[in-house]
C-alpha positions as CSV (number, residue, x, y, z in Angstrom):
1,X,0.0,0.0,0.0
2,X,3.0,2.5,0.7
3,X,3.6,2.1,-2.9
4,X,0.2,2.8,-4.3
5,X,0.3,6.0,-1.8
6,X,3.6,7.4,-3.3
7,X,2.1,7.2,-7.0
8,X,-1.1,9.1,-5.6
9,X,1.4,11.7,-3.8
10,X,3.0,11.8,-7.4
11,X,-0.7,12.3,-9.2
12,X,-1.3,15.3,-7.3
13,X,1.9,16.6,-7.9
14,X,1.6,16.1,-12.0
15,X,-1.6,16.8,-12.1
16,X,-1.3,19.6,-9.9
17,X,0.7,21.6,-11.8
18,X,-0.9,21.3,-15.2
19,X,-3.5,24.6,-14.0
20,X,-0.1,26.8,-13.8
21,X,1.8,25.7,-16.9
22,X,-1.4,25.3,-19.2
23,X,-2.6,28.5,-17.8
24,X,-4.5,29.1,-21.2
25,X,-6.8,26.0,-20.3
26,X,-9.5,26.6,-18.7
27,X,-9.3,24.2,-15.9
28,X,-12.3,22.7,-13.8
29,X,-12.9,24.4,-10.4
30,X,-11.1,21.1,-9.1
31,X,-7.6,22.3,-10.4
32,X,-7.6,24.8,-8.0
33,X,-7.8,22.0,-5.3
34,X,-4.8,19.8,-7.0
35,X,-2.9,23.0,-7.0
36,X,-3.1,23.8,-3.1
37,X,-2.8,19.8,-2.5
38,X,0.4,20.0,-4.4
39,X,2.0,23.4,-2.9
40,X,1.1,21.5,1.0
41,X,3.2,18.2,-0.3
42,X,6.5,19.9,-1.4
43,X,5.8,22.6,1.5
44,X,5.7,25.4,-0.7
45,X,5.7,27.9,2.0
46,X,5.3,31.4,-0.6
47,X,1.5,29.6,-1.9
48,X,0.7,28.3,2.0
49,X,0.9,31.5,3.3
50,X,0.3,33.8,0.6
51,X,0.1,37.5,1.5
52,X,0.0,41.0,0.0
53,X,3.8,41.8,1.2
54,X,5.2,38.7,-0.5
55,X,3.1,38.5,-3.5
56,X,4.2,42.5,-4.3
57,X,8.2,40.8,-3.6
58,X,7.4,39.1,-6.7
59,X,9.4,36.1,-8.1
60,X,12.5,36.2,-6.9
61,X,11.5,35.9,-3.2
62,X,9.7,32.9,-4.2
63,X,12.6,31.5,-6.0
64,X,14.8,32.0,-3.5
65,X,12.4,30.8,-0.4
66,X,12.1,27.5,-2.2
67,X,15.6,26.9,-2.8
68,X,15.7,27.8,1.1
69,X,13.5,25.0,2.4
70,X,15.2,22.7,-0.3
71,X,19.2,23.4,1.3
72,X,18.0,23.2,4.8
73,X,16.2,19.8,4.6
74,X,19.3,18.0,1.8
75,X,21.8,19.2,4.4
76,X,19.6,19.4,7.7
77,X,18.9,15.6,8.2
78,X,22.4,14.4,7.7
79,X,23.8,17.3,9.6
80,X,21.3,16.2,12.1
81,X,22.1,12.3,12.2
82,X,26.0,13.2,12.5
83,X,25.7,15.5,15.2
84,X,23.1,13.1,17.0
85,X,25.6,10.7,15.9
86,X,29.0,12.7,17.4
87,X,27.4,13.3,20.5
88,X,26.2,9.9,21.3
89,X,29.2,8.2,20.5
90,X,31.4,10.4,22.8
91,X,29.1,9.4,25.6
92,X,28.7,5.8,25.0
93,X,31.2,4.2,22.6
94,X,30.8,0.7,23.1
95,X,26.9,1.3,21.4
96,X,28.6,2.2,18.1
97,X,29.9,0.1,14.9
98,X,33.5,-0.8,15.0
99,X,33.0,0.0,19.1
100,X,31.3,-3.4,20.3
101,X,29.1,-6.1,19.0
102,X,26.6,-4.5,16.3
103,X,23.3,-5.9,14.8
104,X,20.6,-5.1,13.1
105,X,18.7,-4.4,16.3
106,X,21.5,-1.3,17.3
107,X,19.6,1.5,18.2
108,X,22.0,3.4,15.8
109,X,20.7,1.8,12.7
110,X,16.9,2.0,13.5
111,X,18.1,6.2,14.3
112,X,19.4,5.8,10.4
113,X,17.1,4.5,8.8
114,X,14.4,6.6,10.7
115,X,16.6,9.2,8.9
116,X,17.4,8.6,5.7
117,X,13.8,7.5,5.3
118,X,12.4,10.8,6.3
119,X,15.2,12.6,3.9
120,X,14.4,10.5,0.6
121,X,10.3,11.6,1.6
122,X,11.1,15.6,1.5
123,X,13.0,15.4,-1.1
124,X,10.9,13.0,-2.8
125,X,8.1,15.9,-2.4
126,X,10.7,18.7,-2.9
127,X,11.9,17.8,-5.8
128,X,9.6,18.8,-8.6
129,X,9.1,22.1,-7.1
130,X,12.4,23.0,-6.5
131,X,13.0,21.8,-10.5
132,X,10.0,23.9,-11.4
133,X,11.0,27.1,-9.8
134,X,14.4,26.9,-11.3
135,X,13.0,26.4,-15.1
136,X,10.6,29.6,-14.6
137,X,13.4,31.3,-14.2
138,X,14.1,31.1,-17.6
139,X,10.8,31.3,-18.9
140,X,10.8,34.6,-20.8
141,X,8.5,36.6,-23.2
142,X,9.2,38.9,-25.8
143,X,6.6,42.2,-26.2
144,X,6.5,44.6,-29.2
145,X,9.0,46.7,-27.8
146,X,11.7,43.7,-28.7
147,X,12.0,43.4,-24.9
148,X,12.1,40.5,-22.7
149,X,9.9,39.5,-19.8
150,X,10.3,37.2,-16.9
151,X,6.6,35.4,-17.5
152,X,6.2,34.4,-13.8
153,X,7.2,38.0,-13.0
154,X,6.5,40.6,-15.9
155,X,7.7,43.5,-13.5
156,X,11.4,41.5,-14.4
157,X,13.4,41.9,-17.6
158,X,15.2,39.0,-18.3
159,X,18.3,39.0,-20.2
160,X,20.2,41.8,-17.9
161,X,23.1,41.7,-15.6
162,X,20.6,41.3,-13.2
163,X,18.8,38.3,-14.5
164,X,22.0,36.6,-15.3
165,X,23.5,37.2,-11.5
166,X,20.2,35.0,-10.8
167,X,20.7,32.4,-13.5
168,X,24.1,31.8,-11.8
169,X,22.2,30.6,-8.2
170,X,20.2,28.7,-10.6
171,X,22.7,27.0,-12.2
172,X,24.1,26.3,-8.9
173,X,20.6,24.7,-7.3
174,X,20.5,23.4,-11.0
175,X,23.5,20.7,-10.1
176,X,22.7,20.5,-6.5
177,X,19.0,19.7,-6.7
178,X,17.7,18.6,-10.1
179,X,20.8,16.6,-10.9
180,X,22.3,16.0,-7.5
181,X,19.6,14.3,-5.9
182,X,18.9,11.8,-8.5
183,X,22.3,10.7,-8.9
184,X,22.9,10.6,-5.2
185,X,19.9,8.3,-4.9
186,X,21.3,6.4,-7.9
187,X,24.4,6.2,-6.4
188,X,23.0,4.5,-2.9
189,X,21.8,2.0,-4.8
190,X,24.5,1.2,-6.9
191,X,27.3,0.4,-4.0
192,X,24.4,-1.5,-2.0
193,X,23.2,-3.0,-4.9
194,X,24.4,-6.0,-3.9
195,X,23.3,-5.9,-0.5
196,X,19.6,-4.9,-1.8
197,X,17.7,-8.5,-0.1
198,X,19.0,-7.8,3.4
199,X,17.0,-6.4,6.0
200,X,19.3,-3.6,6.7
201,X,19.5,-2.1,3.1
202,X,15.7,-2.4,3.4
203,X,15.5,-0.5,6.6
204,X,17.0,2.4,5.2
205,X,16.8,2.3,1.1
206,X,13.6,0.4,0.8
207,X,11.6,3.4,0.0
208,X,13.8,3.8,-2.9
209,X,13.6,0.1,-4.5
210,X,11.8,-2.6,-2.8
211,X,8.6,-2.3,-4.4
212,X,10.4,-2.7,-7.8
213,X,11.2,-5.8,-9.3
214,X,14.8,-7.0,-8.3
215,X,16.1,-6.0,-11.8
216,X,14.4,-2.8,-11.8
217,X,15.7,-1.1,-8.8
218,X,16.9,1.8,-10.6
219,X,13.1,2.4,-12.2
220,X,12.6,5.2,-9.3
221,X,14.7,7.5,-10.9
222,X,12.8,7.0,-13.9
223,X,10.3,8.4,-12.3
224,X,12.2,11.4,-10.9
225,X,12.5,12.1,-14.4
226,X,9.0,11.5,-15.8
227,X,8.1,14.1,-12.8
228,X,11.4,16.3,-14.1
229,X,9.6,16.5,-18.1
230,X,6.1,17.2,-17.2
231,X,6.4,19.4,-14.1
232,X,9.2,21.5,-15.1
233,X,10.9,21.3,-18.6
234,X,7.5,21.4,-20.1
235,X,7.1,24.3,-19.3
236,X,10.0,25.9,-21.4
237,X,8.2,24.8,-24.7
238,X,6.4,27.1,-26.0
239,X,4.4,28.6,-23.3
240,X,0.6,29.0,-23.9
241,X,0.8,27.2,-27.2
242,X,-0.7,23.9,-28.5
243,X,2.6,22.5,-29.4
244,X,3.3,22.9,-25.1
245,X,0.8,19.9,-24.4
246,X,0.9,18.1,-27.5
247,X,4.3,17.7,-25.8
248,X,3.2,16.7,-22.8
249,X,0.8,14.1,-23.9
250,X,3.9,12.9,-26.3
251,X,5.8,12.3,-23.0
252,X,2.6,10.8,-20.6
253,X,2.5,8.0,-23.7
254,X,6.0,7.5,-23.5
255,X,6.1,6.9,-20.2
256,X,2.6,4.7,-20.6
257,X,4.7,2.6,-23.0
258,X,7.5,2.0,-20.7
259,X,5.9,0.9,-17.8
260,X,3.5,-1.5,-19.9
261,X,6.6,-2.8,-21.5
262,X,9.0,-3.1,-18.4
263,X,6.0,-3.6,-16.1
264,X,8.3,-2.6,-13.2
265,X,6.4,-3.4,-9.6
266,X,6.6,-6.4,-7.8
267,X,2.9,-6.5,-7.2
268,X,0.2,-6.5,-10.0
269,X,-2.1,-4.1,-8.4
270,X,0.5,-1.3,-8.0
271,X,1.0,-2.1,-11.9
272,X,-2.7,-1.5,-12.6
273,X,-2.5,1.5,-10.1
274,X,0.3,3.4,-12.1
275,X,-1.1,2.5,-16.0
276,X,-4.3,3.7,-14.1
277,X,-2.4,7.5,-13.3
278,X,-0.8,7.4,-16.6
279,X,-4.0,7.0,-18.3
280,X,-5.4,9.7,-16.3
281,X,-2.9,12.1,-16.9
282,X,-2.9,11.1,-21.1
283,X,-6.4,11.9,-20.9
284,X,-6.6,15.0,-18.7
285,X,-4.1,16.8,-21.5
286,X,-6.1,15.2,-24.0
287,X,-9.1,17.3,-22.8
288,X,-7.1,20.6,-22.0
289,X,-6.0,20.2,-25.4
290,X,-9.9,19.9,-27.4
291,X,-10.7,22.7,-24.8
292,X,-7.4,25.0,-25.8
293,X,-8.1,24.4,-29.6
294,X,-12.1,24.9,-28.7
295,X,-13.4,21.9,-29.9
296,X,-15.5,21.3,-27.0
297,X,-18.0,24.0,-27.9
298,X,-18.9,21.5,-30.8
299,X,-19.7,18.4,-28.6
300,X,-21.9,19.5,-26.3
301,X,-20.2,22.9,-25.0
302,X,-17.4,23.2,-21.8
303,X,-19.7,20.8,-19.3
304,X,-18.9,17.6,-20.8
305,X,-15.3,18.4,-21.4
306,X,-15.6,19.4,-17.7
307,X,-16.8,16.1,-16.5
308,X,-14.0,14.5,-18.0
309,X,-11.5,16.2,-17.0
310,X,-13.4,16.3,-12.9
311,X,-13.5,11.6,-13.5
312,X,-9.9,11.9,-14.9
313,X,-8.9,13.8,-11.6
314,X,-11.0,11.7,-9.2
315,X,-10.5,8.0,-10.7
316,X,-6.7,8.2,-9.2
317,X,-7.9,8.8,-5.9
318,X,-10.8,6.2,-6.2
319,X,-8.8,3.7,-7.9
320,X,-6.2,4.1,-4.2
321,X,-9.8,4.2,-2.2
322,X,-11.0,0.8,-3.4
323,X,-7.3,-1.2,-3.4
324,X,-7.4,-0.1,0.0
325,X,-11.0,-1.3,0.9
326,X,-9.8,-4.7,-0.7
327,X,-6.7,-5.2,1.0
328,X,-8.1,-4.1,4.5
329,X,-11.0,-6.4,3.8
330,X,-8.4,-9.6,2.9
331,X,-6.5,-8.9,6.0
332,X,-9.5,-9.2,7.7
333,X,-11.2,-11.8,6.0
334,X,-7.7,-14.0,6.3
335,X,-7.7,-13.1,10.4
336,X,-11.2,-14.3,11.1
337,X,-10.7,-17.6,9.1
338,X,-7.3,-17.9,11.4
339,X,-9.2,-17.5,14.1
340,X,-12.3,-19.9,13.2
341,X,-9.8,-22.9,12.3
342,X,-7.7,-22.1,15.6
343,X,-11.3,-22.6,17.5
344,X,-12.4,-25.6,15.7
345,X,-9.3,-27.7,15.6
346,X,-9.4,-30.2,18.2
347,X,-6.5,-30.1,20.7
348,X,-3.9,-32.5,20.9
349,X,-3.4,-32.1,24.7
350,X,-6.9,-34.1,25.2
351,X,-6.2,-36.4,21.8
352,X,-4.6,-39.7,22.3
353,X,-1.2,-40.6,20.8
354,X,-1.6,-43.2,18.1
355,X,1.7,-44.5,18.9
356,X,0.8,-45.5,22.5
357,X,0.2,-48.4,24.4
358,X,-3.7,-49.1,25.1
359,X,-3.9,-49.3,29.0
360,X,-4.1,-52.5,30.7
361,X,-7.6,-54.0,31.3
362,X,-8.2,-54.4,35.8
363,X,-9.2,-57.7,37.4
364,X,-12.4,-58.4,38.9
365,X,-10.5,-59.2,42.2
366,X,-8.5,-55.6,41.5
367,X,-11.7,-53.9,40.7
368,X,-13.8,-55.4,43.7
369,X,-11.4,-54.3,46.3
370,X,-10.4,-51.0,44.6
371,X,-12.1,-48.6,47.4
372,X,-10.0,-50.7,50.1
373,X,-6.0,-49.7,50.4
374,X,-5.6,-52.7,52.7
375,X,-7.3,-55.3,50.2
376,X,-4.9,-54.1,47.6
377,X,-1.8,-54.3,49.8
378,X,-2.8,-57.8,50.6
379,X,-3.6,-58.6,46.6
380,X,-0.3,-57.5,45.8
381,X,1.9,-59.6,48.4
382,X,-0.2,-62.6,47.1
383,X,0.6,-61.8,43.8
């Protein structure tokens, strides 16, 4: 189920970001809600808390205040697990690897994995923000007066010393964050990969793998970059045109036909789950794309297009909703018949062993005197 729940986190996050970069659709009332879903998962603190003195900042503060969170959560957790990891070591040596006996019940390795598993989730939901930030920065218009316009922020020219002084910082998060975390991940796996059926790999790099077929371990950074294309780069084709989701949808297939081919997941249903998404997706441009070119005026005006575009945004989330209900409802089911046979098998304290000895038959003259300890006593010494 964790799986299933990280391709939902990843639908809101795609889907979520189609109302800002096909700003020329005219979205259902719905987009609005996958937009502020998406700005709480990558904890995009500028569109939580949205007020008059930061919106009149303009761009850059926004730019800036993303790359913020980004740097203080890529460095903060392992700053955090070496100095946790410093301290506690001074005081208690013997607790630590190379110190004393180690296992995979050390406190020290459940504190990692805790870690790393809560560092490769923000950045998980970090990521495509971070990307798309850094790509509107060099999303630029040009007006009649052969000038150039920052589109995100028309109030700044792009093309000056100034703009380039921020295109450097951009560069810089450019190989820290859009290229550095994907290859750090990539590189995790790669020295562990032979290690990748151990418990203690698990414990700390299963979010990364272990839903994934063992020779597909890499496939999650294939979908860092599916995320990469259709939350961010798209939006440096073209912006506002026809050829901008045509492109889009050209990438959702690719990535339909990839998954179909490689069928990547361990488990069928989280399979079903992700062509499920894909389709969505596919189909959600596809209707942004009649609406853009307005076709839908033709075939029964905006409502219907509407209502496909509402199922396309819902079936994800309902598709989750009833996996769920089945797999809580096996669980159960598989309890209760555990439970039934546990009370209906007989138990062998009070079955006898087939192995043993039947017991001897008693005398009459043993059976007639068997209230009377002295008749016995006297039986025996005859005997």
């Amino acid at each position: 189920m964790q799986e299933q729940l990280k391709l939902l986190l990843s639908n809101f996050q795609i889907m979520g970001s189609f109302g800002a970069t096909f700003g020329d659709v005219e979205w259902p009332d719905l987009m609005a809600t996958f937009q502020n879903i998406k700005d709480s998962l990558e904890v995009d603190i500028m569109a939580l808390f949205a007020v008059d003195c930061f919106d009149d900042a303009g761009y850059l503060l926004q730019f800036y205040s993303v790359l913020a969170v980004g740097l203080t959560v890529v460095a903060g957790f392992p700053s955090l697990y070496w100095l946790v990891g410093s301290v506690v070591r001074l005081r208690c040596r013997k607790t630590f690897e190379g110190d004393g006996p180690s296992d995979d019940s050390s406190w020290q390795l459940r504190f990692r994995a805790m870690m790393c598993k809560a560092w490769l989730l923000t950045s998980f939901l970090l990521y495509p923000n971070i990307a798309n930030r850094i790509c509107r920065l060099l999303n630029c218009q040009e007006f009649d007066d052969g000038r150039q316009w920052l589109i995100s922020d028309l109030e700044f020219e792009c093309w000056t010393p100034r703009h380039y002084d921020h295109l450097g910082v951009a560069a810089v998060a450019t190989v820290l964050f859009v290229i550095g975390l994907p290859s750090i991940f990539l590189t995790m796996l790669w020295c562990n990969r032979a290690t990748l059926d151990t418990e203690r790999t698990r414990a700390w790099l299963g979010f990364l793998y272990v839903k994934y077929r063992r020779e597909k371990w890499f496939w999650e950074e294939i979908e860092l970059l599916r995320k990469l294309v259709l939350t961010s780069m798209v939006v440096l084709v073209r912006p506002g045109s026809i050829l901008q989701i045509v492109a889009a949808m050209s990438v959702t297939f690719i990535w339909l036909v990839l998954l179909a081919i490689n069928k990547p997941y361990r488990n069928q249903s989280d399979t079903y789950v992700a062509l499920g998404m894909y389709v969505a997706q596919h189909v959600a441009l596809w209707g942004g794309l009649l609406k853009r070119v307005q076709v839908a005026d033709e075939f029964g005006g905006t409502e219907v297009f509407n209502g496909i575009l509402v199922f396309t945004m819902v079936f994800p989330i309902g598709l989750v909703a009833v996996l769920l209900v089945v797999q809580v409802s096996n669980k159960v089911g598989d309890k209760l018949r555990e439970r039934s046979a546990a009370l209906t098998r007989p138990s062998l304290a009070f079955m006898p062993s087939a192995t043993s000895a039947p017991p001897p038959l008693a005398s009459p003259l043993t059976a007639a005197c068997a209230c009377s300890p002295a008749c016995l006593s006297s039986l025996g010494s005859s005997t």
